[in-house]
N, C-alpha and C positions, 0 to 999 in steps of 0.2 A: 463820501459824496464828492464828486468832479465839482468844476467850477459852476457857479449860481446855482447849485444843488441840478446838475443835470442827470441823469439816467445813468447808471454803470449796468453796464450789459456782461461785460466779464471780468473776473480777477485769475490770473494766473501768478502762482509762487512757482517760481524757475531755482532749483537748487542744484548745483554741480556737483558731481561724483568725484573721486578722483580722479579717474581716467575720463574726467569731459563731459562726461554723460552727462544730460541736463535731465533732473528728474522732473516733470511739467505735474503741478497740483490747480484742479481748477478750484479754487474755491467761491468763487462765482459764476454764473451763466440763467441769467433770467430773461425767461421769453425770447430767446436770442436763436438767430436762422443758424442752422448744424455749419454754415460754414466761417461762424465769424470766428474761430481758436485758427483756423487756417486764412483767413485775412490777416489774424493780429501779426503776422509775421511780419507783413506787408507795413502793414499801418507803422509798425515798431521801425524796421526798413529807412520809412520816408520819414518821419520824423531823427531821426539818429545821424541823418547823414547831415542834416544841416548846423549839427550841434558840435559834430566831431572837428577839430580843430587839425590843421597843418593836411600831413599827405593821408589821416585817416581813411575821408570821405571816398577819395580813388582809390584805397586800398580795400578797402570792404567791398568797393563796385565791383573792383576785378574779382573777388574773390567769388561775391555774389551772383557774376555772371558766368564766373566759370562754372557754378554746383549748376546754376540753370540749363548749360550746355551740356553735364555733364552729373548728375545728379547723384553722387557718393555718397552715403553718408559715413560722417567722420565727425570726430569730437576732438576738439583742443581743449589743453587742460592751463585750465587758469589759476593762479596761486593769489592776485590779491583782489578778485570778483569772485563772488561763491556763489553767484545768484543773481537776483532781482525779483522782483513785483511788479507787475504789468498789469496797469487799468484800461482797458476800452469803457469809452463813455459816449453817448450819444447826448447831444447840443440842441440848439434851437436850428430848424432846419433840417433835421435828421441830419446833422453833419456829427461824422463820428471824430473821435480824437482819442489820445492814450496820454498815458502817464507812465513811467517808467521812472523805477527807482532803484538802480544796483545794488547789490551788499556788500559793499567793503570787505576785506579781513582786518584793514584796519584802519585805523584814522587818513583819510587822506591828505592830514596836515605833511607835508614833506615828499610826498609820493612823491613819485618822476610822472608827471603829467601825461606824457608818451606813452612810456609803459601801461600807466592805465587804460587813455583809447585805445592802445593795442589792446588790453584784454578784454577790452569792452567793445571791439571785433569782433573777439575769438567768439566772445557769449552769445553773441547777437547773429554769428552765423552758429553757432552749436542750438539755439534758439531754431532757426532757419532749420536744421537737420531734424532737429525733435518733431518738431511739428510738421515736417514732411512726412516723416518715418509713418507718426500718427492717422496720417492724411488716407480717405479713400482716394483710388484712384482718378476718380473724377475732379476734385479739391486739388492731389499731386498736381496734374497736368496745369490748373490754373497759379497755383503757387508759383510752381516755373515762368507761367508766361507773364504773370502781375510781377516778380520778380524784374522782369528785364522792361516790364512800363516804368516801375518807379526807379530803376537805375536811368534811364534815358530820359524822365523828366528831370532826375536831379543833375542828371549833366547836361542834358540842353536847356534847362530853365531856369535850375535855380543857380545854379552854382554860380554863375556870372552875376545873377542879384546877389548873392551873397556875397560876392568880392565885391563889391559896389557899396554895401553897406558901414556902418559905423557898429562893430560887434557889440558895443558896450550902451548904445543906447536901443533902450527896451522897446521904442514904437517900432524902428526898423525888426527885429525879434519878434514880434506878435505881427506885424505885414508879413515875415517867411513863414511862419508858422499859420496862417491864415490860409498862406497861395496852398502851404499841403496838406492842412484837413480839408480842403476842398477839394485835389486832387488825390487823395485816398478814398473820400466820402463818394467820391464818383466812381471810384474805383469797386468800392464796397458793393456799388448800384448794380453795375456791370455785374458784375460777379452771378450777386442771386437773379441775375436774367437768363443763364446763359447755362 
């Protein structure tokens, strides 16, 4: 169950291959529109960027704006992320939101913190390849273009609220997270219109 027992629409278990590959398992998907495995990219996307600490956030942009431009797929291979779990949930308001929880390979007591969001890049565009590859071509096209919506909101909107804030206290942290389940939630709207 999501927060105040709200609706989980999808679960996906993301496990990495050796070579990158991410192998996607839905083991959820109730009553949900054929394009929400191809939003969660998005949704995962806009949520991650605000979380990632130091020059992460611009580095996943650029990366994520290049496959948009340019649409390769490619897998980077990650040694201490092997995965993650990903929940879409829908809220009061039909407003969607995720959860995301990586797999370690091991304790992240001592990790090099860097290293980590770097590989928590790699996943989250190897994420972004899977679920393209998957994609009909109608879903591809939009993954691209909601790709370069929520890169441009999080550089012209939030990123500046987020310098602006105190990281460590939680009201500011649920205010960021608020402006972008609502700019995903719209995002989501858009989508099944179009």
């Amino acid at each position: 169950m999501g927060i105040f027992s709200d609706k989980l629409l999808l679960k996906v278990n993301a496990v990495s291959a050796a070579n990158g590959f991410l192998k996607l398992q839905i083991e959820e998907a109730k009553n949900t529109k054929s394009h929400l495995l191809s939003f969660s990219c998005i949704s995962l996307i806009g949520s991650q960027l605000t979380v990632l600490s130091y020059q992460h956030p611009q580095s996943l942009s650029k990366k994520l704006l290049m496959f948009a431009d340019n649409p390769i797929i490619q897998y980077e291979i990650t040694s201490l992320v092997s995965g993650f779990q990903l929940e879409i949930y829908e809220g009061r308001g039909h407003k969607l939101y995720n959860q995301f929880n990586p797999n370690l390979s091991r304790s992240p007591a001592g990790m090099d913190n860097s290293r980590l969001e770097t590989e928590i890049e790699c996943i989250l565009q190897n994420y972004v390849s899977a679920v393209y590859e998957k994609a009909d071509s109608k879903n591809k096209s939009k993954i691209l273009k909601y790709i370069k919506r929520i890169v441009a909101f999080y550089q012209q909107e939030l990123r500046s609220n987020i310098a602006r804030i105190n990281p460590y206290e939680i009201e500011h942290r649920k205010n960021i997270a608020r402006i972008v389940v609502d700019f995903s939630s719209d995002l989501y709207r858009k989508w099944g219109e179009t």
